[in-house]
N, C-alpha and C positions, 0 to 999 in steps of 0.2 A: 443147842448150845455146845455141845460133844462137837458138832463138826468145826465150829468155829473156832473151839479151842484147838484142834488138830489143823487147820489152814493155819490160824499163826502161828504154829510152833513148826508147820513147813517153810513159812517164810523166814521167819526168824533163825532158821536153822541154816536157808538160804544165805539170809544175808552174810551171817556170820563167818560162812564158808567161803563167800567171797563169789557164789554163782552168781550168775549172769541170768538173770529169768524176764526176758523178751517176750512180751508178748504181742508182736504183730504178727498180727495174718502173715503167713507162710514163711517166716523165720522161727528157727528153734535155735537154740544154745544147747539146753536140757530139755532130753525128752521129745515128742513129737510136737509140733507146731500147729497150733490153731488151724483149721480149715478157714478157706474163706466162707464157706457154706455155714459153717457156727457161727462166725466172728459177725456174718450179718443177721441172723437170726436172734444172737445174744443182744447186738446195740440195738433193733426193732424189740425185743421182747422189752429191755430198758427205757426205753421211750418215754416219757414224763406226759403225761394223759395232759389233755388243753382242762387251763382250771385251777392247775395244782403247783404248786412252787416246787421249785427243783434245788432238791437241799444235796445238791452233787453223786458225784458216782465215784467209788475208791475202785482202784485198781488193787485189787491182793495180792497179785501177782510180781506187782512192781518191785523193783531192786532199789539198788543203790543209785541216789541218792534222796530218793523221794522215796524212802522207807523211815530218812528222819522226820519226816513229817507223818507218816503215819498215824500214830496214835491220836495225836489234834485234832487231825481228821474223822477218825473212828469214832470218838466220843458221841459225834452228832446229836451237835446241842442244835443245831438247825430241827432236827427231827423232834427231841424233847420240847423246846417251845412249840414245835406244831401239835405236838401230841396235847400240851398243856393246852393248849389255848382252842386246838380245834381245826387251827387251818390245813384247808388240803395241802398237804406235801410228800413229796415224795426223795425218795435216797437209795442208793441202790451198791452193792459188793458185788465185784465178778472177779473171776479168776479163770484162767487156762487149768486145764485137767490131765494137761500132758498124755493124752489120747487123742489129739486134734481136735477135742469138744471144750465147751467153757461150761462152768457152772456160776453159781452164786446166790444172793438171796435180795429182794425189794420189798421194803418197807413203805407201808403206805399209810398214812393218814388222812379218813376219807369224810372225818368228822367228830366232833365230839363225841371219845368214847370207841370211837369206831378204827383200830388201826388194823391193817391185814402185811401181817409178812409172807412173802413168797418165797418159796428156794425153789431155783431150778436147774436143770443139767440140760448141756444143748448137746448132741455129738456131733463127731465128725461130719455126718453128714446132715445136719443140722436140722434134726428132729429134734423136738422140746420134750419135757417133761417137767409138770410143776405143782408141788403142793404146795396150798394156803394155811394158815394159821393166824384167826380172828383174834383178839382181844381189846382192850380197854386202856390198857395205860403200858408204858415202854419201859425197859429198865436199860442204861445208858452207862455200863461200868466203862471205866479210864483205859482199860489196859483195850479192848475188843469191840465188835460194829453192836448199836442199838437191839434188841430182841424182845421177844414180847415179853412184859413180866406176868401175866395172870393167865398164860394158857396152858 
C-alpha cells in the first residue's frame, strides 16, 4: 500500500509541475526511457490469461491530460464486482521506473474468494521479478488502484 501511496504522490507531483512523463519505448523527457527489452516483457507479463475478463490496464505514469481521468479509473469497480461476484477478471497498474525498466502490480480474480495481486519490476534488460499476495475480498478506496484488503 506504502508503494502506491509513493507512485501517486510521484505522479501527482508530476502533474502538477507541469512534467512531461512519456512513456514509450525509447523516448524519455525525465529520467531514462523504457528499454524495448522491458516495455515487451511488461505488456507479455500483463497479458489477460484466455477466460478472464479484462477490467483494463492504467497507465501510472501518464501525464497530462489523461491524469484527469485518473482516479475513475483507479477505483476499479470492474474489479470489485468481479471480486463480489466471482468472475474471473483481471486489471492491471504499470509504470516506467526511470531506470529503463517498468514496474507495476496485477490484480487477479480467479474465483470466489480467490483474488491474487502481483507487483512486479522488469529492468532494463527485461528480467522480471514478482511477488504474489492471495486473499479473499479487495478494498477499492477512491483516491488509488484496488489492493487486497485481508492479506
Amino acid at each position: 500500500m506504502v508503494w502506491w501511496l509513493g507512485l501517486l504522490t510521484l505522479v501527482a507531483g508530476a502533474c502538477a509541475n507541469g512534467d512531461s512523463t512519456d512513456t514509450t519505448a525509447g523516448s524519455s523527457v525525465d529520467g531514462v526511457a523504457t528499454s524495448d527489452a522491458a516495455q515487451a516483457v511488461d505488456e507479455a507479463f500483463r497479458a489477460v490469461p484466455d477466460g478472464y475478463a479484462d477490467c483494463g490496464s492504467v497507465n501510472l505514469s501518464s501525464g497530462w491530460p489523461t491524469t484527469t481521468a485518473f482516479f475513475s479509473e483507479v477505483r476499479g469497480l470492474c474489479m470489485a464486482e468481479a471480486a463480489d461476484s466471482g468472475e474471473r477478471s483481471q486489471q492491471s497498474f504499470h509504470a516506467r521506473d526511470n531506470q529503463g525498466g517498468r514496474h507495476g502490480a496485477i490484480l487477479r480474480v480467479n474465483g470466489p474468494g480467490d483474488i491474487v495481486m502481483i507487483d512486479y519490476r522488469v529492468d532494463g534488460q527485461g528480467i522480471i521479478a514478482s511477488t504474489e499476495t492471495t486473499c479473499s475480498r479487495l478494498d477499492t478506496p477512491a483516491t488509488g488502484p484496488p489492493t487486497c484488503a485481508d492479506s
